[in-house]
C-alpha positions in Angstrom: -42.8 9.0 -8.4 -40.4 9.1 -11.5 -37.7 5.5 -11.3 -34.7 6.3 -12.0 -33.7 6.2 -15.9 -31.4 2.9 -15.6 -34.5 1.0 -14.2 -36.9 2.2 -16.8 -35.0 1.5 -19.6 -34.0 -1.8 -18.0 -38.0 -2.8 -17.7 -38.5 -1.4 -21.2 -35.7 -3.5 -22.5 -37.3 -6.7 -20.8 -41.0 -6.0 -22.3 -39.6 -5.7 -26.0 -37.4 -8.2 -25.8 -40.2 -10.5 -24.5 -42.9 -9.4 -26.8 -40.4 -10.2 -29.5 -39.6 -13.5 -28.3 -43.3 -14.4 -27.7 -44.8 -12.8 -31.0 -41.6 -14.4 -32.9 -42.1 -11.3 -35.8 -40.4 -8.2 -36.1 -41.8 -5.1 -34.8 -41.8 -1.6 -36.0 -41.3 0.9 -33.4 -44.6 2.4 -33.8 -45.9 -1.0 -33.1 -43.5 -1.0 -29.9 -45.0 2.7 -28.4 -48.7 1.5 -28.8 -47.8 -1.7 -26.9 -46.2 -0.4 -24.4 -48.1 2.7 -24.2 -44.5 4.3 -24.3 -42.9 7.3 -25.9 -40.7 6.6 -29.0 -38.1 8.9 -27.3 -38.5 6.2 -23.9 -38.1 2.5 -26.0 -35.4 3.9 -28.1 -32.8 3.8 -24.9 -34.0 0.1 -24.4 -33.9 -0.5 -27.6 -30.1 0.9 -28.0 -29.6 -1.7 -24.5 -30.8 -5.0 -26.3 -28.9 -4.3 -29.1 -25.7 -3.3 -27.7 -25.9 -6.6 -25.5 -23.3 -9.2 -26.0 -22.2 -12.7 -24.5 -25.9 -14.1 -25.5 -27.1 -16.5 -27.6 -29.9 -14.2 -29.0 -29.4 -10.5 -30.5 -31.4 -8.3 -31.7 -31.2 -6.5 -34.9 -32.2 -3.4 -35.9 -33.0 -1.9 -39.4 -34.1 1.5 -38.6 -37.6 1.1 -38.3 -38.4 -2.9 -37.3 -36.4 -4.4 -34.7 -36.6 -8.4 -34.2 -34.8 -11.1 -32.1 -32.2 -13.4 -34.3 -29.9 -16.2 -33.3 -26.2 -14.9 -32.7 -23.9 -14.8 -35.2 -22.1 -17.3 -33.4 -24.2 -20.0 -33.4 -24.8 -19.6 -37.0 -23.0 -23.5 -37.6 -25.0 -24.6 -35.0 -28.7 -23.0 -36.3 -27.7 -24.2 -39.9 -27.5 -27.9 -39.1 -30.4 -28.1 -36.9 -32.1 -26.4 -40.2 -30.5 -28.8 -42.4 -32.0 -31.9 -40.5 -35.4 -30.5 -39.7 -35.6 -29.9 -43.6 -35.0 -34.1 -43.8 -37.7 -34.9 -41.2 -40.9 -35.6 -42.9 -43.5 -33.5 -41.6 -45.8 -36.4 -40.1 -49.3 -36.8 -39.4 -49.4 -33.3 -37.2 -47.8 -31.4 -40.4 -50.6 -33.0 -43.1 -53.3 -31.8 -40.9 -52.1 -28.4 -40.0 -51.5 -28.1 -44.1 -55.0 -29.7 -45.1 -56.6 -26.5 -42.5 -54.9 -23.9 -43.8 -55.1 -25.0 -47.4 -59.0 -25.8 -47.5 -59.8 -23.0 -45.1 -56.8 -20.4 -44.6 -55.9 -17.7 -43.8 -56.4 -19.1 -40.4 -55.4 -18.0 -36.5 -53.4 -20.9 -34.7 -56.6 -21.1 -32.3 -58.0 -21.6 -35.6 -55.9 -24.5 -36.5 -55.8 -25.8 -33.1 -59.5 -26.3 -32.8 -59.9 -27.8 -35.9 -57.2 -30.1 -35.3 -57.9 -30.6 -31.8 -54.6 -30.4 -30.7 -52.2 -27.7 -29.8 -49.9 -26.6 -33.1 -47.6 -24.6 -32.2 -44.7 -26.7 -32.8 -45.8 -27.3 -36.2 -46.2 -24.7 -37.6 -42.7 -23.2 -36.6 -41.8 -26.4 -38.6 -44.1 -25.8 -41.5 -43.4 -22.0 -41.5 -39.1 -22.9 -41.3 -39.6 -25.4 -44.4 -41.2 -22.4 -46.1 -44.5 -24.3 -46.7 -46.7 -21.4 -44.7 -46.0 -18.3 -43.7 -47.4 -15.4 -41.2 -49.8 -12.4 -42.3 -50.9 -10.1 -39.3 -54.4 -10.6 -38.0 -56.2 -7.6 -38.7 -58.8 -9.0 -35.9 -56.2 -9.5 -33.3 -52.9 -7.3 -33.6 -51.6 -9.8 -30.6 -51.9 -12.9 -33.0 -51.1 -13.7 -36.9 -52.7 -15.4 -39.6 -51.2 -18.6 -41.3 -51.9 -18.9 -45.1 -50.0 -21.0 -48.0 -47.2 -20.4 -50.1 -46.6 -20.6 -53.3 -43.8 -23.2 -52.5 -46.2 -25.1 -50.7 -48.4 -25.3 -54.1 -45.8 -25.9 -56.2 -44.5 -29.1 -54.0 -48.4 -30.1 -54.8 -48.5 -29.6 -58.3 -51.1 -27.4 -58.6 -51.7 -23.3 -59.1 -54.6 -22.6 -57.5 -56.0 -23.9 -53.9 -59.4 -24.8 -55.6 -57.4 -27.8 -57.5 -56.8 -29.8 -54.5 -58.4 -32.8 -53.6 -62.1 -32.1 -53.5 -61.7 -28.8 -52.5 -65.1 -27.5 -52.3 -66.4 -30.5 -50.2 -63.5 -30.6 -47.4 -64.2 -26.5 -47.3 -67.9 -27.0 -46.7 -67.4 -29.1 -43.6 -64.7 -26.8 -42.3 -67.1 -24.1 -42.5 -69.5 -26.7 -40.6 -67.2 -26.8 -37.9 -66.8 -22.9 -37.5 -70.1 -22.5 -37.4 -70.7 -25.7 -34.7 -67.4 -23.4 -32.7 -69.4 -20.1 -32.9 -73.1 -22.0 -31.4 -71.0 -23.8 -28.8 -72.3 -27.0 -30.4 -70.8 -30.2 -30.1 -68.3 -31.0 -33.4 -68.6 -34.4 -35.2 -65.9 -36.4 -35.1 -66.2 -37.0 -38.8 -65.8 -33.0 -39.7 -62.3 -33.4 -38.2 -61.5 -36.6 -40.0 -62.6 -35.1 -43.2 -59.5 -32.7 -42.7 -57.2 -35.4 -40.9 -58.0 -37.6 -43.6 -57.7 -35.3 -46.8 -55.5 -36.5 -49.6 -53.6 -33.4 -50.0 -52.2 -34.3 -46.4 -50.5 -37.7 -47.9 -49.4 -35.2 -50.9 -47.5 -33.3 -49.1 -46.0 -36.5 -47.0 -45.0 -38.1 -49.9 -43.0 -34.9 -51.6 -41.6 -34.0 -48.2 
């Protein structure tokens, strides 16, 4: 049975607008039809809806070819002093470890960074990736999930031009690569492979300068 045009481009518009929210990336609209194993002749409709919308505090915007969710122009004051604080927060304990991983063994998945951390990371690295100290690469592994990797921001704030500088580089590496390989036999990990990141000077570093 065919629905009716309003609903499917009303069910349409709530997919995309939720895979945009929950990837947090824009999307091309290729990206959108394989997704959605949809025509590019059904998503644009929903597409025209979500960006037509108004009275919300998220909008979409549209170049063409990517589409992506943004803050309202509206609350622009608003987003820009929330910015403006998180920018004066230090980035704590959470923020140094998260930074250490990616540094000594990035690109890396947030499962990645999670497991080496131990904890759940999501919230910092929205932080880290706002302050401009990581950023996101697509995961050629995983189209549903992105990589994290360094800036060059992030190594300029350090003081050095290549990763290999930091902090005993090649030994912190070494026992990250000890870890993955203890995640990939199912084998229970140290507690002092962790530390070794938790407790990495580069971590303090970037404390210090933040």
């Amino acid at each position: 049975m065919r629905f009716p045009l309003r609903l499917m481009n009303d069910a349409l518009a709530l997919q995309i607008e939720a895979l945009l929210f929950a990837l947090g990336e824009p999307l091309a609209r290729r990206d959108l039809t394989a997704m959605l194993r949809a025509d590019l002749s059904d998503i644009e409709p929903a597409i025209a809806e979500l960006r037509d919308r108004t009275g919300h505090g998220i909008v979409l915007v549209d170049d063409g070819v990517h589409v992506e969710l943004r803050a309202a122009p509206e609350a622009a004051d608003l987003i820009e002093r929330i910015r403006r604080e998180e920018y004066a927060r230090d980035i704590g304990r959470a923020g140094q470890e998260a930074l250490a991983a990616i540094l000594y063994r990035g690109p890396l998945s947030r499962a990645q960074i999670d497991f080496i951390r131990g904890v759940n990371s999501s919230q910092t690295l929205r932080t880290l990736a706002m302050r401009g100290l990581v950023r996101k690469l697509p995961n050629p592994r995983d189209e549903r999930s992105f990589l994290y990797e360094a800036t060059t921001e992030l190594l300029a704030q350090l003081g050095v031009t290549d990763k290999t500088a930091l902090p005993s580089y090649e030994e912190v590496r070494a026992k990250l690569e000890a870890l993955e390989r203890a995640q990939r036999a199912h084998e229970p990990v140290p507690e002092s492979v962790r530390e070794a990141v938790a407790d990495a000077d580069v971590g303090a570093t970037i404390g210090d300068e933040s």
